[in-house]
C-alpha positions as CSV (number, residue, x, y, z in Angstrom):
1,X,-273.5,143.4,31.5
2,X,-270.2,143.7,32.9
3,X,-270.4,140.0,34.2
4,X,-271.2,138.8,30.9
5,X,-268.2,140.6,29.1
6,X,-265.9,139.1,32.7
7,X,-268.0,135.3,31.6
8,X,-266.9,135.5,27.6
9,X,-263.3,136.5,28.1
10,X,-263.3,133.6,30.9
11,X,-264.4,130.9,28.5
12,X,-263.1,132.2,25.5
13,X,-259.7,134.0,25.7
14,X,-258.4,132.3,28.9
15,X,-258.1,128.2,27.1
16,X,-256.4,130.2,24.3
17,X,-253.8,131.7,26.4
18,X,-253.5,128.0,28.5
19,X,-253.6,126.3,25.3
20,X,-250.9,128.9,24.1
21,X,-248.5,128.0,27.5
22,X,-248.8,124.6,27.4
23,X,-248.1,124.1,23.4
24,X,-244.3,125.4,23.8
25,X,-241.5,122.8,23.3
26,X,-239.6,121.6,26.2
27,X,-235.5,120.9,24.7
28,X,-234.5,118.2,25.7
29,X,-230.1,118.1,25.3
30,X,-228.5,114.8,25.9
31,X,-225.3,115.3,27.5
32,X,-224.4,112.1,27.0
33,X,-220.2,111.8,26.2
34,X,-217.3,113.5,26.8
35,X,-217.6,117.3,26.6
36,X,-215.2,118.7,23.6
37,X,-215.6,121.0,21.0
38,X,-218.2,118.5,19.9
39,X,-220.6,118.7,22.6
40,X,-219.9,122.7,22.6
41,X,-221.0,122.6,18.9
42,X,-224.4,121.4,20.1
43,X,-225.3,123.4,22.8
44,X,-224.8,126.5,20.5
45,X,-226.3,124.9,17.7
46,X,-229.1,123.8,19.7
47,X,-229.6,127.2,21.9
48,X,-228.8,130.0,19.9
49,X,-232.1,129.9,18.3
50,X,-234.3,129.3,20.8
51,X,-237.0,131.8,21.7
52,X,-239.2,132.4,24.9
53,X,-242.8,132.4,22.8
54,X,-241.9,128.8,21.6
55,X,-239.7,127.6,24.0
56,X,-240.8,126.8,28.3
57,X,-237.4,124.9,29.3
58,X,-234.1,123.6,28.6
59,X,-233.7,120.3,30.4
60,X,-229.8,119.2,30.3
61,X,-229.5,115.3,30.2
62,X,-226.4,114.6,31.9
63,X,-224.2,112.0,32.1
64,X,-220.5,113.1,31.0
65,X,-217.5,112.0,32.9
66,X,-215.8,115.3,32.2
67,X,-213.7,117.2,29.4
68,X,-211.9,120.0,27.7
69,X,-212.1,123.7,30.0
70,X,-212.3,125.4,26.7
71,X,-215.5,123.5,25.5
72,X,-216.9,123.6,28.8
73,X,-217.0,127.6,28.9
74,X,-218.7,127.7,25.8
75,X,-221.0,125.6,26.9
76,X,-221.5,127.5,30.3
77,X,-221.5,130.6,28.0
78,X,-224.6,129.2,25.9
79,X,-226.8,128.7,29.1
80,X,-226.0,131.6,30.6
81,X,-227.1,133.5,27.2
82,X,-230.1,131.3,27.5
83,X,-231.0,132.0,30.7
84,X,-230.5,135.5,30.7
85,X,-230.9,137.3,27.3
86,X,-233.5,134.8,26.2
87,X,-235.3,134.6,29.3
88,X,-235.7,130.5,28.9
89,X,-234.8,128.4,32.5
90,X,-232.0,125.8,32.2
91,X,-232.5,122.6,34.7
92,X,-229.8,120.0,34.2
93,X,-231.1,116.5,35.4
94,X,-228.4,113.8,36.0
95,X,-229.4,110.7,35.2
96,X,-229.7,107.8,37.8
97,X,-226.2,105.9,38.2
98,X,-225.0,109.0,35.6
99,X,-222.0,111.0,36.0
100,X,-221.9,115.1,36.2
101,X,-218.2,114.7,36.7
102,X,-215.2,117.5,36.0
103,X,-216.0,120.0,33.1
104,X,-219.8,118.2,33.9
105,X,-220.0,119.7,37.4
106,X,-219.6,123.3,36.0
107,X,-222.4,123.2,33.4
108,X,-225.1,121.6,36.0
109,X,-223.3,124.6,38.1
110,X,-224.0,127.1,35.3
111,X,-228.1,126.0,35.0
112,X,-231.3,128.0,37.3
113,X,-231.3,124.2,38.9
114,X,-230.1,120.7,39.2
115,X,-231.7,117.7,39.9
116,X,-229.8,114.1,40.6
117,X,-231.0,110.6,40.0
118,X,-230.6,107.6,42.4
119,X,-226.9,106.3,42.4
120,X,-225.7,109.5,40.3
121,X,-222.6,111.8,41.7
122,X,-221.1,115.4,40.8
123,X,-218.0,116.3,40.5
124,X,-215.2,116.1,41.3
125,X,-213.9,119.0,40.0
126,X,-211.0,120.1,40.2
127,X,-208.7,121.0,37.2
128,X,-205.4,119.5,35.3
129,X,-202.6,121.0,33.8
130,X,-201.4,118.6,31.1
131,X,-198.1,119.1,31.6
132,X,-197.7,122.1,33.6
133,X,-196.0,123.8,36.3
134,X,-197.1,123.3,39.6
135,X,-197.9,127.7,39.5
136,X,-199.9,126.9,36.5
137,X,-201.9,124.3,38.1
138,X,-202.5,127.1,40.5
139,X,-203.7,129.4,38.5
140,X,-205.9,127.3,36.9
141,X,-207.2,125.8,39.9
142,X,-207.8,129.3,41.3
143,X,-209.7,130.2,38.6
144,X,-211.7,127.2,38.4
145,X,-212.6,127.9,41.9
146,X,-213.8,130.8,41.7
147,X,-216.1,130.6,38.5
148,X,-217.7,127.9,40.4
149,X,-218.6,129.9,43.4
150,X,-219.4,132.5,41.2
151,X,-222.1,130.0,39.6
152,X,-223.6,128.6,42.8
153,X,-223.8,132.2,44.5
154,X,-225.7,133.5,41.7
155,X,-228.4,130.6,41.4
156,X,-228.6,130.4,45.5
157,X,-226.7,127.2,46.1
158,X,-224.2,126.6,49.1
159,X,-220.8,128.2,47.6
160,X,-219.1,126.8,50.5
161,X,-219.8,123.1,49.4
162,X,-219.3,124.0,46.1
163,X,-215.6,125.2,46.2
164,X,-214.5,122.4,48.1
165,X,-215.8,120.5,45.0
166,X,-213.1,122.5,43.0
167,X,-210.6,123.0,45.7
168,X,-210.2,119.3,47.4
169,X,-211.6,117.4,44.3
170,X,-214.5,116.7,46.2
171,X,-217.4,114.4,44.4
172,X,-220.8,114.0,46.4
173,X,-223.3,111.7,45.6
174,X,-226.8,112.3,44.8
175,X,-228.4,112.5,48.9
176,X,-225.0,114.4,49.8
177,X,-225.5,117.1,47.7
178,X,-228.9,117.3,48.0
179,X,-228.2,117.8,52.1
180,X,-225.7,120.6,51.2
181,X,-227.8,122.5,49.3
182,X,-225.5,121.7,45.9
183,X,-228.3,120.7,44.1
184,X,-232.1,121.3,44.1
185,X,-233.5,117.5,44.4
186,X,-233.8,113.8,43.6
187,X,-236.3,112.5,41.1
188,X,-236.1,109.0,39.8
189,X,-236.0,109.7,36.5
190,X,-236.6,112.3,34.1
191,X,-240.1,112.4,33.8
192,X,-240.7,112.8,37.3
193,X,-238.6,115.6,37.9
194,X,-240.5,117.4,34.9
195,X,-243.7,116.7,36.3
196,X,-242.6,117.8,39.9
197,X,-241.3,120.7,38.4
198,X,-244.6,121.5,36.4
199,X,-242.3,121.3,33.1
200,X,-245.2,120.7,30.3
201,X,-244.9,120.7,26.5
202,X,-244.1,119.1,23.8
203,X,-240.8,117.3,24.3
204,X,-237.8,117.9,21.4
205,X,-234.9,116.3,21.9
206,X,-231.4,117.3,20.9
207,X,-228.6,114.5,19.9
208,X,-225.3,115.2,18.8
209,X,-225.3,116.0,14.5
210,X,-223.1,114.3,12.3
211,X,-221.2,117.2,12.3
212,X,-220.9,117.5,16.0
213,X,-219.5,113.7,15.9
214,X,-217.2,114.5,13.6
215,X,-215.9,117.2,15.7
216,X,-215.9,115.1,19.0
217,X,-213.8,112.5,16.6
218,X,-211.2,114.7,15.8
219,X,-210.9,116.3,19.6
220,X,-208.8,113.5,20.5
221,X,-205.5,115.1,20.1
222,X,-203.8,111.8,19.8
223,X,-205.9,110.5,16.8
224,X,-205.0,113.8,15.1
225,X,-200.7,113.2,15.5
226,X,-201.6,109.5,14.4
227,X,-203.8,110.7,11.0
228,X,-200.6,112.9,10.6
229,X,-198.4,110.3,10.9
230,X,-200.1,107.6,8.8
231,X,-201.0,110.2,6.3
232,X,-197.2,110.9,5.7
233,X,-196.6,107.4,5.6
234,X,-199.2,106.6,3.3
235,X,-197.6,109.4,0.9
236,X,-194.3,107.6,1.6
237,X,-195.3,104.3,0.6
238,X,-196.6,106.1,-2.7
239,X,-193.4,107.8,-3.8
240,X,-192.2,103.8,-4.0
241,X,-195.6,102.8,-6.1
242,X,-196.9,106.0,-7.9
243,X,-200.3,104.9,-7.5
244,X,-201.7,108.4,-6.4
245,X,-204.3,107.2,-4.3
246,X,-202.5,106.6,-1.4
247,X,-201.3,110.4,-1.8
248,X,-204.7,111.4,-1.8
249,X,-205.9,109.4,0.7
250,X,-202.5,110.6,2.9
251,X,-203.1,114.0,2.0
252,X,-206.5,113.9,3.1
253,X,-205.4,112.4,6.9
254,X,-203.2,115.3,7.4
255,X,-205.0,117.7,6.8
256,X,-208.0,116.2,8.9
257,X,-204.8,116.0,11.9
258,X,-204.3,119.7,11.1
259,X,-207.5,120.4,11.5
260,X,-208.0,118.5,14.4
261,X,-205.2,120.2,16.0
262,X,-206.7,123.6,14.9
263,X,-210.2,123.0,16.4
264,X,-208.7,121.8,19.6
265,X,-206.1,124.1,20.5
266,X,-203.5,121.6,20.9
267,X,-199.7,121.8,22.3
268,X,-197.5,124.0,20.0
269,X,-194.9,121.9,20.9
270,X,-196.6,118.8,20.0
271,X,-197.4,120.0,16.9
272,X,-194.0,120.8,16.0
273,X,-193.1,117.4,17.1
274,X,-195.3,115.4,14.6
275,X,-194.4,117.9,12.1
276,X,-190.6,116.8,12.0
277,X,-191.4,113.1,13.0
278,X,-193.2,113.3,9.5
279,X,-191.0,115.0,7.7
280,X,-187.9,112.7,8.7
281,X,-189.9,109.5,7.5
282,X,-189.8,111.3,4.2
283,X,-186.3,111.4,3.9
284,X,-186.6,107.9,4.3
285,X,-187.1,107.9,0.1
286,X,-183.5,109.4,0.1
287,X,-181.6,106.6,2.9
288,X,-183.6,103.5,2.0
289,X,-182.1,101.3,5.4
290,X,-185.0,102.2,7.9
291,X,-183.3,104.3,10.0
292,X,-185.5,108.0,9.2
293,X,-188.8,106.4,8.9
294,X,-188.5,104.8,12.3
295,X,-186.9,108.0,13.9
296,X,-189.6,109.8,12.5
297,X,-191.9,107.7,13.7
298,X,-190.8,107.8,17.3
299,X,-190.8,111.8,17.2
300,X,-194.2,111.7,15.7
301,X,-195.5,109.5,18.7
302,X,-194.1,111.3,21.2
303,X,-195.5,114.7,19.6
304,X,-198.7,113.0,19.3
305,X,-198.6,112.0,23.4
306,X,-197.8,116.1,23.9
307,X,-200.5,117.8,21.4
308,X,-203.1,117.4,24.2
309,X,-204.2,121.0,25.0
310,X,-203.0,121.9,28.4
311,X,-205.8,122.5,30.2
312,X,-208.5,120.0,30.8
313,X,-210.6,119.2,33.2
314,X,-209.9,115.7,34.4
315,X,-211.2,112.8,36.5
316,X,-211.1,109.6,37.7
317,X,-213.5,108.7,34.3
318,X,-211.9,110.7,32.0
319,X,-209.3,108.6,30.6
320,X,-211.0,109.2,26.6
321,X,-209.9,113.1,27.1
322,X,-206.3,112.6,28.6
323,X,-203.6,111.2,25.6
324,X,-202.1,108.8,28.5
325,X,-204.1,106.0,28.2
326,X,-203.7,102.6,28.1
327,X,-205.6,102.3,24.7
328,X,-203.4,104.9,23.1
329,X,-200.0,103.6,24.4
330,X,-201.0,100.0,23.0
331,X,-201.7,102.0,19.8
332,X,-198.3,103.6,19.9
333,X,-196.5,99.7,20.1
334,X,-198.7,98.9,17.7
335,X,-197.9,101.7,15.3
336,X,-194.3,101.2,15.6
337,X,-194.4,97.0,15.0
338,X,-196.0,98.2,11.7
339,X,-193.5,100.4,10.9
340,X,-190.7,97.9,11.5
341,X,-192.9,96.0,8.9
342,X,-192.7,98.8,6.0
343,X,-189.1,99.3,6.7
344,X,-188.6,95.7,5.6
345,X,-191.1,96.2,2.7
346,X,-188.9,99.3,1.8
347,X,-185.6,98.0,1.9
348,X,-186.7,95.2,-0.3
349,X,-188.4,97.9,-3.1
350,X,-185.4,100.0,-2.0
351,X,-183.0,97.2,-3.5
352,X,-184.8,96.7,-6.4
353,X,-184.3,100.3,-7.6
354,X,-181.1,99.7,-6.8
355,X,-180.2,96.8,-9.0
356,X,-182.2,98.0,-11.6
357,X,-183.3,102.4,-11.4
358,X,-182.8,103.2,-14.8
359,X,-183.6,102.5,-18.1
360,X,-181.6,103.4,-21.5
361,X,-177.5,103.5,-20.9
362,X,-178.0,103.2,-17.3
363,X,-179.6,99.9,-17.1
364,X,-176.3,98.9,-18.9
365,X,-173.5,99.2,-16.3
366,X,-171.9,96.3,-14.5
367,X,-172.9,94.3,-18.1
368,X,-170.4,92.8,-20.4
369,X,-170.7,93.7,-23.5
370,X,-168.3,92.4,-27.5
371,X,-165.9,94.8,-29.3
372,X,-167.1,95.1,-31.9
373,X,-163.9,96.8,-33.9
374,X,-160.5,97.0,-32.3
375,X,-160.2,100.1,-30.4
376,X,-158.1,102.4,-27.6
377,X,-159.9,105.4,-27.6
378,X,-163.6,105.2,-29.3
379,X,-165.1,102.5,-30.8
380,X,-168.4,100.0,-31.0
381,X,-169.5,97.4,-28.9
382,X,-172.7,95.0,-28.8
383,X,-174.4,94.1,-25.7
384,X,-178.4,92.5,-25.8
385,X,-178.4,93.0,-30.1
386,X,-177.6,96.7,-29.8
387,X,-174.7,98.5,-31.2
388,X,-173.2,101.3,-28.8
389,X,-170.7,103.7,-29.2
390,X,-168.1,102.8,-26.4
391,X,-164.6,104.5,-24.6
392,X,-162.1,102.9,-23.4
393,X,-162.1,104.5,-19.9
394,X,-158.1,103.0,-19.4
395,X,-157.0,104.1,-22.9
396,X,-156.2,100.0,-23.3
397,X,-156.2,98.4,-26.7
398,X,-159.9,96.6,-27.0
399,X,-159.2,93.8,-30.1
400,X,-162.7,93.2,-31.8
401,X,-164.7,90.5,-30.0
402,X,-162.9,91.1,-26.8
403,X,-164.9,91.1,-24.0
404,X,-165.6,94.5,-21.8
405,X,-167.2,95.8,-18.6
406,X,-170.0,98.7,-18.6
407,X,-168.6,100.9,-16.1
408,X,-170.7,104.2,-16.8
409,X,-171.8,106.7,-19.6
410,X,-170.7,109.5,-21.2
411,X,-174.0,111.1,-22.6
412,X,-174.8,108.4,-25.5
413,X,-171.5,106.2,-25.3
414,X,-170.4,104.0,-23.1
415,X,-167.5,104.1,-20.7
416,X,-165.9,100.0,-21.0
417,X,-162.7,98.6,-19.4
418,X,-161.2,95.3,-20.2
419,X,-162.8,92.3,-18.9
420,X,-160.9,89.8,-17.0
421,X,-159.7,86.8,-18.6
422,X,-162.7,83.9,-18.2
423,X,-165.3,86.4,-18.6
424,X,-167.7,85.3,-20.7
């Protein structure tokens, strides 16, 4: 009898509990740009609400050529909460020719293992101090070192070869780091290292959100000082036209550049910077002759070079994190050949007002206008087929149809002086 009961629960409850194993998901993250608060937003978003019952494995995707420290600790901070309160394993997989490269080399660090393509590398990894003092680079680079020995002791890697991926900048390629016990083996591709893993279930992958592309888009610290700085343009160029939706539009820039700033942490300094730069092209409205936009301009640029945070993680490949790049300094010359541009377009609005501002008395001066009675003190004159009440600024006898000069206003009269002789 007891056989039987052993037989039933072997062919009845035992496929459940298989069936049970082998129907949790396998998440699937696609590392597959820049890490930045971006990136960061999708590794919480993506592991936060992962459970154990529904979940077997999170496989990381990699191929990043590095990023922002900040971002990268949060993402380090979302596996480790993974692997340890949720009780899911992490395995980051870098793709074949791929990159785990600077802030990369820390999250494959952070996972239970790492696997490498053919013709992928990882690291190097050491730290940089936009900006900084050589002790800050030291501190930083201390630091840096010993989270990542901290990492590979705790998941049984070869500290040793670790740190001197931190400390000497160190990259190793996939058959390197394999023979120094960095990482935990090649596969040539992703769904071999699953199978030789024994990694089964239904596969869901995770991509960056619109949101999370948003945020990588405005965690370039050099795109936010430019949408500052064309924003305040824009609002410039629309104290000249009154049009409001170049307000609206410019409005709308800086505060995106604010908030840019804001997410990313960037340089107080910069921010200051970009700040003046834009309000000195405002004043531009008062001096009309180029001068405060273009200085304004050049501040702003220069602020916009500085608002990168200070520490990143940087390599060889990560030119799209670091504000000194070619792309951006071509951007800069570019920036400022338009500017030249709208300073001509200004001075010629700028001289329009000029000749012509007002309307009413104003629009009057400089004219010439007829007595219309003789007069030395007050009296009428006729200018366009209008009748005005006029003073003789010089106290001079004015004969009726003599010819005078506008020369300003006294609330509704005019202020006339004699014309010279061949006026007409």
């Amino acid at each position: 009898m007891l056989f039987i009961f052993a037989l039933i629960f072997a062919l009845v409850l035992l496929p459940s509990i298989s069936h049970s194993q082998s129907s949790k998901n396998v998440v699937i993250v696609n590392l597959d740009e820049a890490i930045d608060p971006g990136s960061a937003s999708m590794f919480q978003s993506a592991l936060s609400s992962l459970s154990s019952s529904s979940v077997s494995a999170v496989v990381i995707q990699m191929n990043t050529p590095g990023g922002y420290l900040a971002s990268m600790q949060q993402i380090v901070d979302a596996i480790n909460n993974t692997e340890g309160v949720q009780k899911i394993p992490v395995y980051t997989f870098i793709v074949p020719d791929g990159f785990g490269a600077s802030a990369g080399s820390y999250v494959a660090m952070a996972s239970d293992k790492i696997f490498m393509g053919p013709g992928s590398f990882i690291g190097p990894s050491t730290p940089e101090v936009v900006g900084g003092t050589a002790l800050e680079q030291q501190h930083v680079t201390a630091a840096c070192e010993a989270l990542m020995v901290s990492m590979a002791q705790s998941h049984g890697r070869n500290a040793s070869a670790a740190y001197v991926m931190v400390s000497q900048n160190i990259a190793y390629s996939a058959q390197d780091a394999y023979s120094y016990g960095v990482v935990n083996g090649i596969y040539s591709n992703l769904s071999a290292m699953l199978a030789g893993q024994g990694i089964t279930g239904q596969a869901v992958y995770v991509n960056p959100s619109p949101y999370d592309n948003f945020l990588s888009f405005l965690s370039n610290s050099y795109v936010d000082g430019l949408f500052i700085l064309i924003g305040s343009l824009a609002v410039l160029l629309d104290l000249y036209h009154a049009s409001i939706v170049l307000s609206v539009v410019g409005l709308i820039m800086i505060g995106l550049g604010l908030v840019g700033v804001g997410i990313l942490g960037g340089n107080f300094l910069g921010l200051i910077l970009v700040i003046l730069g834009a309000v000195i092209m405002l004043f531009e409205v008062k001096t009309g002759h180029g001068i405060a936009l273009m200085s304004g301009l050049a501040m702003g640029l220069v602020g916009a070079f500085l608002l990168s945070p200070a520490y990143i993680s940087s390599g060889p490949l990560t030119s799209g994190v670091s504000p000194f790049s070619t792309a951006n300094i071509i951007t800069a010359v570019v920036i400022v050949v338009i500017g030249i541009i709208v300073v001509f377009y200004l001075m010629q609005i700028y001289k329009g007002f000029r000749l012509k501002k007002f309307t009413g008395a104003e629009a009057l001066i400089d004219s010439i206008a007829t007595a219309k009675s003789s007069f030395d003190h007050e009296g009428w004159v006729s200018i366009e087929g209008q009748e005005w009440k006029a003073i003789s600024r010089d106290k001079e006898m004015i004969e009726t149809g003599e010819k005078v000069i506008i020369v300003g206003r006294d609330g509704l009269k005019l202020i006339v002086i004699k014309a010279k002789q061949g006026v007409q």
